[in-house]
N, C-alpha and C positions, 0 to 999 in steps of 0.2 A: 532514586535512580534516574539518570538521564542518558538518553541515547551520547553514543559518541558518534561525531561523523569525520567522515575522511575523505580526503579528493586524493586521489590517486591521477596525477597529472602524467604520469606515463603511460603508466591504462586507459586514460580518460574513462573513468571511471568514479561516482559517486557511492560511497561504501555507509551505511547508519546503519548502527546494533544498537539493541536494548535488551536490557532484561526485561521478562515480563514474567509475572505472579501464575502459573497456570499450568498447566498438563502440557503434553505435545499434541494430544486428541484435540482439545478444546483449542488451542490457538490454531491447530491445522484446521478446524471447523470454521473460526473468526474469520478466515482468509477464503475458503468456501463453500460456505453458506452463505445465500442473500440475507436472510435475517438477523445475520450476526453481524456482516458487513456495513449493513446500515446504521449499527450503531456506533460505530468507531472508525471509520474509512475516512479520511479526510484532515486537514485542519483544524483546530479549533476555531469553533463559528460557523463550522459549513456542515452542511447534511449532505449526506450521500441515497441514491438513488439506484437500485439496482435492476437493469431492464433487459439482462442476459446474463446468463452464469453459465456454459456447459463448459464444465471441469474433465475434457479429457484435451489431448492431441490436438490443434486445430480448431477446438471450441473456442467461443468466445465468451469474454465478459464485458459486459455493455455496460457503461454508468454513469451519471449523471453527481458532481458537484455543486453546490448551488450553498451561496452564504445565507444565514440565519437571519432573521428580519434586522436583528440588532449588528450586523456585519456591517463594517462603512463601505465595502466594495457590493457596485450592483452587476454583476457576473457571473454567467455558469461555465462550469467547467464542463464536456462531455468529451467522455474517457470511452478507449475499445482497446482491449487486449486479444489478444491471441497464442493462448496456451501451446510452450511446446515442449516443454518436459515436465512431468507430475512423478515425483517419489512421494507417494502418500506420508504424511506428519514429518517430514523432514523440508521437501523445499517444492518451490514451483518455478516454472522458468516461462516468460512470455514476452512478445514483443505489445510494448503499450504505447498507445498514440493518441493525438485529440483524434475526434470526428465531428461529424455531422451528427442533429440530432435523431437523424435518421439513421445513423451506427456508418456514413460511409467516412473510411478514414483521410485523415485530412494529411496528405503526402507530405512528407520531410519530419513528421513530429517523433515517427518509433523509435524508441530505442528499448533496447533490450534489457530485461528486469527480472531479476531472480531472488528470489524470498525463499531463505533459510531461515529453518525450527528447528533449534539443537537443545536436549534437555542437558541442565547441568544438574540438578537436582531435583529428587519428588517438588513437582509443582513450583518450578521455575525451570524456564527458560529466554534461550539468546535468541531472538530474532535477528534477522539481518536483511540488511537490502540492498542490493549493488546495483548498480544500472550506468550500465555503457552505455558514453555518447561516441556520437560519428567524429565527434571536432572536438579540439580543446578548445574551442571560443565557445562551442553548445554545452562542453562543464562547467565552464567559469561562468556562462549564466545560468547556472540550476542555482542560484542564491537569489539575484535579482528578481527573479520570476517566482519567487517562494516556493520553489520544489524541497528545501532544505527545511522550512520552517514546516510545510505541507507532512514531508515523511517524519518528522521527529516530533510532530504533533499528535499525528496518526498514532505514534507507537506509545504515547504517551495514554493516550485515549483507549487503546489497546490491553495497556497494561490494567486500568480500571476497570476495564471492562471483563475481563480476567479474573481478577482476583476473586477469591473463593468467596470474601465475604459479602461483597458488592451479587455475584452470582445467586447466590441463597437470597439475598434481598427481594431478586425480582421477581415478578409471577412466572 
C-alpha cells in the first residue's frame, strides 16, 4: 500500500491517504499520545521529539524533528500546533507552524491541518491529511521543501507501526 497524494490547486490545498493495518482506537492513539508519536512522526531518517501534547481546544502540540546520525541533512525541524477541532478516533483539526525552540511560533509558517481516521474494515483503516495553504506558490512548494516526501513517509512509518504483528512484537 502507498499513500496517494493530491494537490488540489483550486483549494490550495495538499490532500495524502493511506491505508493503514490498525484499529480506529490505536491509530487515534498514534496521533495522541507522546509515546506512540515518537515512533512514527516524521520522515524516514528523522526522530521525532514530543515536548507538549494537550489534546483539547487550543492546546498545544510542541515537537521537535531532528535527522538520524546517518541523515545527510544536519537540521531540525521545530513544529507547534494548535488544536481546534478533536472528534475523538475520527479526525483532528489544527493550525501547524515552525517555532522557536522555545515553542514561540515563527509568523507566516501556519497552515491549517486536518487528519482523518475512517475505518473501512476490522483493523484497517484510511488515514488522511489535508492541509491548506494561504497561496498557490506556498502548495507548489510543499514538494521542494519535503513536506510531500515528510507526510507519505510518516504514514508509511505509521502503518508499521500499526500492524497487529509488528504491535505483539514489542514489549
Amino acid at each position: 500500500m502507498t499513500a496517494t497524494v493530491v494537490r488540489d490547486r483550486t483549494n490550495k490545498r495538499l490532500i495524502v491517504r493511506r491505508t493503514v493495518r490498525g484499529t480506529p482506537a490505536l491509530v487515534w492513539a498514534c496521533w495522541t499520545e507522546p509515546e506512540h508519536l515518537r515512533q512514527w512522526w516524521g520522515p524516514k531518517g528523522w526522530r521525532s521529539d514530543v515536548f507538549e501534547l494537550d489534546l483539547r481546544p487550543g492546546g498545544v502540540w510542541r515537537y521537535r524533528l531532528r535527522p538520524d546520525q546517518s541523515h545527510e541533512i544536519e537540521a531540525e525541524h521545530w513544529g507547534r500546533a494548535v488544536y481546534e477541532e478533536i472528534d475523538p478516533y475520527a479526525s483532528l483539526q489544527f493550525l501547524d507552524g515552525s517555532c522557536t525552540p522555545d515553542g514561540t511560533p515563527i509568523p507566516g509558517t501556519e497552515q491549517l491541518t486536518r487528519v482523518t481516521i475512517q475505518e473501512l474494515e476490522p483493523r484497517r483503516c484510511e488515514v488522511g491529511i489535508v492541509v491548506r495553504f494561504p497561496s498557490l506558490q506556498a502548495l507548489e512548494q510543499a514538494e521542494p521543501t519535503g513536506m510531500i516526501e515528510g507526510f507519505t513517509d510518516a504514514l508509511e512509518r505509521l502503518d508499521v507501526y500499526v500492524r497487529p504483528a509488528s504491535r505483539e512484537a514489542r514489549p
